[in-house]
C-alpha positions, 0 to 999 in steps of 0.5 A, a space after each residue: 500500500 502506497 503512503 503519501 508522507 506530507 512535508 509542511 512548511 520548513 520541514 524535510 522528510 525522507 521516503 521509501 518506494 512505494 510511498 510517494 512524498 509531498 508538500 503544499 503551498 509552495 510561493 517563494 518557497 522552494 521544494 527540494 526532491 532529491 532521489 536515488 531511483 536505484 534504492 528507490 529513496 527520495 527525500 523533500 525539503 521545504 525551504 522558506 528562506 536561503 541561508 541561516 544567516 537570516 535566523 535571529 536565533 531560529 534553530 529549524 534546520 529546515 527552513 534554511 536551504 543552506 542547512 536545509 539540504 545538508 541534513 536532507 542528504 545526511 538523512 537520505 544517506 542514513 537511510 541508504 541511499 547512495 549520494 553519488 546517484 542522487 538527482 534533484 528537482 526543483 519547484 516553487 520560488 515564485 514572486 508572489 507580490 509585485 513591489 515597486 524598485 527592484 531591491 533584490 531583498 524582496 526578490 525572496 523566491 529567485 533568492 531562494 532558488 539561487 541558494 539551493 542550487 548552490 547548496 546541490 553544486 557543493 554537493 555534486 547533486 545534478 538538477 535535472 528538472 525545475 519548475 521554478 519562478 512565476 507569480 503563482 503558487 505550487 504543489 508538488 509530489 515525489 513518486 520514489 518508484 519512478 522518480 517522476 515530480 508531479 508540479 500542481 498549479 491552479 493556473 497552469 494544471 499538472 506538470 510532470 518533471 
């Protein structure tokens, strides 16, 4: 039996086939899917802003993608996945209110985006997919038996990656 093991906000998770994974309401936040198609593992993680730098004293490793991803893999890793054959997709990092300016401080969702590719490339991780900016939100679901990213919008309707 399939379980859909949901990931709420500045939260991670690990799953194993068949579950599948999935997190809500992504806007400037990012989803994170990183899987291991050959252990049939898959881990979510659902970043809210790009570095703990940001934190004021905040200790949720999860809502950071500069901590965020770290302890994705480590989980992942503990789990048995193999980190050389793991792969990313991304979605989410919209712009979801328009500001007057272009101060790149409000720019929060491109910022986040930026930050978690960062964090795959010192990993080594390849992304090889994303869903990413717009002005509109997203839901997303991992398969761990087939690796395939399920991207909802209600403007757009379904996506697979």
């Amino acid at each position: 039996m399939t379980n859909v093991i949901k990931v709420s906000m500045a939260d991670l998770k690990v799953a194993c086939a068949p579950d599948r994974i999935m997190t809500v309401g992504l806007g400037s936040c990012v989803g994170v899917a990183i899987y291991d198609l050959s252990k049939q593992i898959a881990g979510l993680a659902h970043v809210m802003l790009p570095s703990k730098d940001l934190s004021r004293g905040d200790t949720n490793m999860a809502k950071y993608a500069d901590t965020a991803i770290p302890l994705l893999i480590e989980k992942m890793v503990s789990c048995g996945g193999n980190r050389r054959k793991f792969q990313a997709k991304l979605a989410g990092g919209a712009q979801m209110f328009s500001f007057q300016g272009s101060n790149p401080v409000m720019k929060i969702g491109e910022r986040n985006v930026e930050a978690c590719k960062l964090q795959l490339k010192r990993f080594n991780i390849p992304i090889v997919a994303e869903d990413t900016g717009g002005n509109y939100g997203r839901t997303i679901e991992l398969d761990t038996l087939t690796g395939v990213l399920m991207v909802r919008t209600a403007s757009k309707g379904i996506k697979k990656l």
